[in-house]
C-alpha positions as CSV (number, residue, x, y, z in Angstrom):
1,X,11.2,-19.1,-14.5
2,X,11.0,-22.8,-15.9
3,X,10.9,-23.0,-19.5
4,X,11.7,-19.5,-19.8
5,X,13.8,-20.0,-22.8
6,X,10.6,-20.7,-24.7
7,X,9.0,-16.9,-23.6
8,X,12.5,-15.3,-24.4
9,X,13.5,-16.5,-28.1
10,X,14.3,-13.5,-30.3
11,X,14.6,-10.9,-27.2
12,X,17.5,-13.0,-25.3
13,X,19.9,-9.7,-25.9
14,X,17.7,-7.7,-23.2
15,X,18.2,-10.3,-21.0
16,X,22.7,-10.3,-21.7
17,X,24.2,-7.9,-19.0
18,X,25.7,-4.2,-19.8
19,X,22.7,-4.1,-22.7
20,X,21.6,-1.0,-23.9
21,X,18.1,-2.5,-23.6
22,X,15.3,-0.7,-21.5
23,X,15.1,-2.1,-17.8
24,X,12.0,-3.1,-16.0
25,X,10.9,-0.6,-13.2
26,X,10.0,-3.2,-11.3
27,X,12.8,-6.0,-10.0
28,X,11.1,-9.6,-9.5
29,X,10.8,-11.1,-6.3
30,X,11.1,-15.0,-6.0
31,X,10.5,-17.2,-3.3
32,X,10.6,-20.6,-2.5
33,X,7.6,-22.7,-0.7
34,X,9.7,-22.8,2.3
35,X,10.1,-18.9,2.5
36,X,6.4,-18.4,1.9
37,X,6.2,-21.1,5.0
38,X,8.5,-19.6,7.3
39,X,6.7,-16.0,6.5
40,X,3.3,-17.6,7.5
41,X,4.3,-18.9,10.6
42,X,6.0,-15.7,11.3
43,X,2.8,-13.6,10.8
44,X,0.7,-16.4,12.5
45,X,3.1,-15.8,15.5
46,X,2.5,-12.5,15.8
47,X,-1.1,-12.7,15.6
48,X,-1.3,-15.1,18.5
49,X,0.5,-12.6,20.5
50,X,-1.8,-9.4,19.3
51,X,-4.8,-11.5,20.6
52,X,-2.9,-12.0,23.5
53,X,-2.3,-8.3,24.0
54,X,-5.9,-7.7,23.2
55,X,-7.2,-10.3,25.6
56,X,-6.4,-8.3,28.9
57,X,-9.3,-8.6,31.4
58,X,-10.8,-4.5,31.6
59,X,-12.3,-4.7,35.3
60,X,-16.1,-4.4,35.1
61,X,-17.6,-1.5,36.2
62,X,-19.3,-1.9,39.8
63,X,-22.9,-2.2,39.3
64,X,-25.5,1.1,39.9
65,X,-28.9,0.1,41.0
66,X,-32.0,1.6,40.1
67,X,-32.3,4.0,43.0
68,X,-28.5,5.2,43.5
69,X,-30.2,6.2,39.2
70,X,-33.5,7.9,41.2
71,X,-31.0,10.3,43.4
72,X,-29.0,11.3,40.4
73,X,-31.6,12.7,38.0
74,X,-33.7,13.8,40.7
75,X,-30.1,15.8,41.5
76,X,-30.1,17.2,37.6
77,X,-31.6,20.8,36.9
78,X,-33.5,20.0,33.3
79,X,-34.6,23.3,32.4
80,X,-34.4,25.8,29.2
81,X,-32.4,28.5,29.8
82,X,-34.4,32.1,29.8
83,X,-33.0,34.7,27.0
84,X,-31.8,37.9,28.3
């Protein structure tokens, strides 16, 4: 952290190793621009190649006219059923 050594005056023992001090939970993670950059392009990469992947030309289904539809529900039994 720049200018840390303003944040830290009177608690610069926590930060000596071997301290008896409490520990964070949490350990910080620091990264340069060119990390963050290289990450990007890494995740842009792969989202060009999901949109690839989901991309892929389904064959259309072959077209039903209206009276190949007629024959079919004329074929249906639509009827309630009687109670015994």
């Amino acid at each position: 952290m720049e200018n840390g050594g303003i944040t830290a005056v009177g608690v610069f023992r926590k930060h000596l190793p071997g301290s008896n001090s409490i520990k964070s939970k949490y350990v910080t993670i620091v990264k340069t621009r060119e990390e963050l950059d290289l990450e990007e392009a890494a995740a842009a990469e792969m989202s060009e190649e999901e949109e690839i992947v989901n991309n892929i030309i389904v064959p259309a289904k072959p077209a039903i006219s209206v009276n190949d539809l007629t024959a079919m529900a004329e074929k249906l039994k639509i009827g309630k059923k009687q109670a015994k």
